[in-house]
N, C-alpha and C positions, 0 to 999 in steps of 0.2 A: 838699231843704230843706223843711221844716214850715213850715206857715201860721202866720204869726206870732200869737200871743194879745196882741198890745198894741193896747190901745185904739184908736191910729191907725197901721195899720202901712201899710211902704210900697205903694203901688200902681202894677204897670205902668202900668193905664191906669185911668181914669175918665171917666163923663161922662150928663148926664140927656138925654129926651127928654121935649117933648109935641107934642099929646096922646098918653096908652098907644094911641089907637086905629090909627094909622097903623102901629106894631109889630106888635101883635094878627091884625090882618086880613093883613100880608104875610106872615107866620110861618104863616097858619092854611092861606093857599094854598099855602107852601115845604114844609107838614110834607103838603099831602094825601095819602092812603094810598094813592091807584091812580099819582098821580103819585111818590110819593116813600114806596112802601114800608117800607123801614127806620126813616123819620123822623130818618134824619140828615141833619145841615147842617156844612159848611167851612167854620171862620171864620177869619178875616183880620183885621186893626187893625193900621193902621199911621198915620202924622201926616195921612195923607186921610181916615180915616172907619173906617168898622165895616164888616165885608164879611159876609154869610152865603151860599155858594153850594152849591145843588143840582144835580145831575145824572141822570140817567134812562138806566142803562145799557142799556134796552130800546132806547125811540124816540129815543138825542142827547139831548134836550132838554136844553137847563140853564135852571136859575130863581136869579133873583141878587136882593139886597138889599144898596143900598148905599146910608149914613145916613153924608150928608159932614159931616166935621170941624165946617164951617162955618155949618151948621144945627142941629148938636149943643150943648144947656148946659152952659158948663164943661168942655166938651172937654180931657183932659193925654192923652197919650200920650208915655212917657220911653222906652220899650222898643218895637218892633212886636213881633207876635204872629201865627203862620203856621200851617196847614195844621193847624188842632186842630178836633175833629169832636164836635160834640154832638148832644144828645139832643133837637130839636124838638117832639117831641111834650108832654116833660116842660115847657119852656119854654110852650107852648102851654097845656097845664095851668094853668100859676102865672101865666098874664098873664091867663084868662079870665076870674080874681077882681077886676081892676082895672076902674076905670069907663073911661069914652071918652075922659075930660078929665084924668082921673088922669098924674102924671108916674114917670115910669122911671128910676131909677140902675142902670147895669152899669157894676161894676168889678172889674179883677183883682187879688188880692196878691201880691205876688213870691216864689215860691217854690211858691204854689199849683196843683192841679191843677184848678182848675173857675173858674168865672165863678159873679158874686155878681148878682142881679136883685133890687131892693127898687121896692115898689108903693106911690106917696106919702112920706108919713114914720111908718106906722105899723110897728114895731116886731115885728108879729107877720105883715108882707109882706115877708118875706125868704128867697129861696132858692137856693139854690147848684147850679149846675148843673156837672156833674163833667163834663172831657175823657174822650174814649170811645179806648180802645183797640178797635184795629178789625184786622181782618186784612188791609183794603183800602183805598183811596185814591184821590182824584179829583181833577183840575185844577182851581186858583183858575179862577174867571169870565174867558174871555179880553179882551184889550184886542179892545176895538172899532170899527171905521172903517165909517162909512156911504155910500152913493152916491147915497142918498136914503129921501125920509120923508114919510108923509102922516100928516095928523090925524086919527082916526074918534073919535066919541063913545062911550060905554061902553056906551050905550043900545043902539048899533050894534052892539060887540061881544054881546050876549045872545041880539039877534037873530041872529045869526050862529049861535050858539051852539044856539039853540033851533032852527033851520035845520039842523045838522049833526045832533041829535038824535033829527031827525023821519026823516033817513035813514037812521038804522042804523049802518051798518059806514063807510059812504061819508064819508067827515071830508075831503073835497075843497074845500079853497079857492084862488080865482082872485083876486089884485089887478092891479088895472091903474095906475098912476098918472101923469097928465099934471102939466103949470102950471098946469091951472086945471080940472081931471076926475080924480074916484077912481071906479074900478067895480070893486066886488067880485060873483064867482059864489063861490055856495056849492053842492055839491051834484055829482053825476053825470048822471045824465039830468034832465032840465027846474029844471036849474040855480035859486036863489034869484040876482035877479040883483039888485045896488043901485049907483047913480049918483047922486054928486048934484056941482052946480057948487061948485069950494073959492072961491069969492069970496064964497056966498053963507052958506056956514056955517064951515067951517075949512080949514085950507092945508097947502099940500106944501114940502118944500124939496130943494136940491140938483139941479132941473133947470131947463134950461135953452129958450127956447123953441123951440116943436117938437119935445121929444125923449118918448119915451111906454118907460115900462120895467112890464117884468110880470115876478111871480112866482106860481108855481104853488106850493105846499105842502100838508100833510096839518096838520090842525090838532088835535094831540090834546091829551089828560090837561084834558078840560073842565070839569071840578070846580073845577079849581084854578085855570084860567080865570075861572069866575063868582065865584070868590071872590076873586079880585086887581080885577076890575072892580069890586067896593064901595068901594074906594082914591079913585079920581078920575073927575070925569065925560070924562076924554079920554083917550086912549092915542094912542102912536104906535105906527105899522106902517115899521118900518126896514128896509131892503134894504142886506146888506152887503157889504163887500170884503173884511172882516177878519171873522171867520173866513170863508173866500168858502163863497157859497153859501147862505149862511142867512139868517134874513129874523127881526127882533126886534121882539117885541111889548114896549114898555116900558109905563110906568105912572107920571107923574110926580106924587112926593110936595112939589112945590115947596120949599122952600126945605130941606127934610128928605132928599130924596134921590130915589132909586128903585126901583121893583122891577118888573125884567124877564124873559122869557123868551126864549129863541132855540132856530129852530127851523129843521131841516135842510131847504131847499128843493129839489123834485125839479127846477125848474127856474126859470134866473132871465132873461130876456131885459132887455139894457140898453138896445136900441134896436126901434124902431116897423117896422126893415127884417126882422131877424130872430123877430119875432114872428110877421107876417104870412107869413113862409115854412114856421112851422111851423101855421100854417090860423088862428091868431089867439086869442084868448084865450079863444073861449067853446071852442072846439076841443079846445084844449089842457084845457081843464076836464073835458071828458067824457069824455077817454082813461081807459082804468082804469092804477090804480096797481099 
């Protein structure tokens, strides 16, 4: 079926956002080029929200953007809408026109192949971004369960970031997290190491007292890293069950949503007895990968 020519024709779905900037900046780290190549994204819309997900058939990674129902203006969705794959970079394009405070409408018509993006109400910010026929295909973002989660600042994350930079190849990172202690090592030999008390700046959840769990992982594609950290001054560091083994950096858009990363941990210790057997965490840090 054609895209209807009538002035108001039906729409699976609709709905505005503000500000553009929260869009802007998650799109800008979902399309970057070392992390996401092609510059496609997965989209998803259903009665919870707007979904866009990446994946990195290199290193695992996935990077997710989800903008719930319930922080969305006007939110309808009459139809969902699955596994259709666009163009991000194009997307990236026509939102770099819009201010920070500027508001977003995405809607689709029924029958249409593409998604409609208008910037404000000006008349001459509108673009249609067409579904992409691809030869290939990648998992919606999986559901996810956690077993625990510590706060870091964004400030943290850069220095992290600028830490793994200064070493090269070595993208080595160590968390440790207690009820009331987070210590990260960055680094292989004479590790970046950082501690500080969560009573005294931010917290952890999901343990219990006395119990200390550590993850080791390789922390790449850090462009797109520095540029999801311009989002919010906090992220969390999630340790998960679901998908097991992997360990999620989110980024909370408050009442807007998300946009996360998950990434494949080389190892995850739940408890303080099995860490210390394997020589402890800074140990475990300096092994080569």
């Amino acid at each position: 079926m054609a895209e209807s020519s009538d002035k108001n024709p039906e729409k699976t779905f609709n709905f505005q956002l503000n500000p553009a900037i929260k869009l802007k900046q998650s799109i800008e780290s979902l399309k970057d080029h070392e992390f996401n190549p092609k510059g496609v994204g997965r989209i998803d819309i259903s009665e919870k929200g707007f979904e866009i997900t990446v994946i990195n058939s290199e290193t695992n990674v996935g990077g997710y953007l989800f903008l719930k129902s319930s922080g969305l203006i006007n939110f309808h969705c009459s139809k969902s809408i699955g596994n259709k794959l666009i163009n991000l970079n194009l997307t990236s394009l026509f939102l770099v026109s819009s201010t920070d405070d500027d508001t977003i409408t995405i809607y689709h018509v029924v029958g249409s192949k593409n998604l409609t993006f208008i910037i404000g109400s000006a008349p001459n910010k509108v673009m249609k971004i067409e579904f992409l026929e691809m030869n290939f295909e990648f998992d919606k973002f999986p559901d996810i369960i956690f077993f625990c989660e510590a706060v870091i600042t964004t400030d943290l994350l850069r220095q992290m970031i600028q830490k793994l930079e200064e070493t090269g190849k070595t993208q080595q990172v160590s968390v440790d997290i207690t009820e009331k202690l987070v210590a990260i090592l960055v680094g292989g030999k004479d590790p970046w190491i950082y501690k500080y008390d969560t009573d005294k700046i931010v917290g952890t959840r999901g343990l219990e007292p006395g119990q200390q769990h550590h993850a080791w992982f390789i922390l790449q594609h850090l462009e797109a890293m520095k540029k999801a950290a311009n989002l919010a001054p906090c992220l969390l560091i999630c340790f998960l069950t679901e998908p097991p083994n992997f360990v999620m950096m989110r980024f909370n858009l408050r009442e807007l949503g998300d946009l996360a990363f998950i990434i494949e941990a080389s190892k995850i210790f739940q408890n303080a007895d099995d860490l210390l057997r394997h020589g402890g965490a800074q140990e475990i840090a300096m092994q080569p990968v």
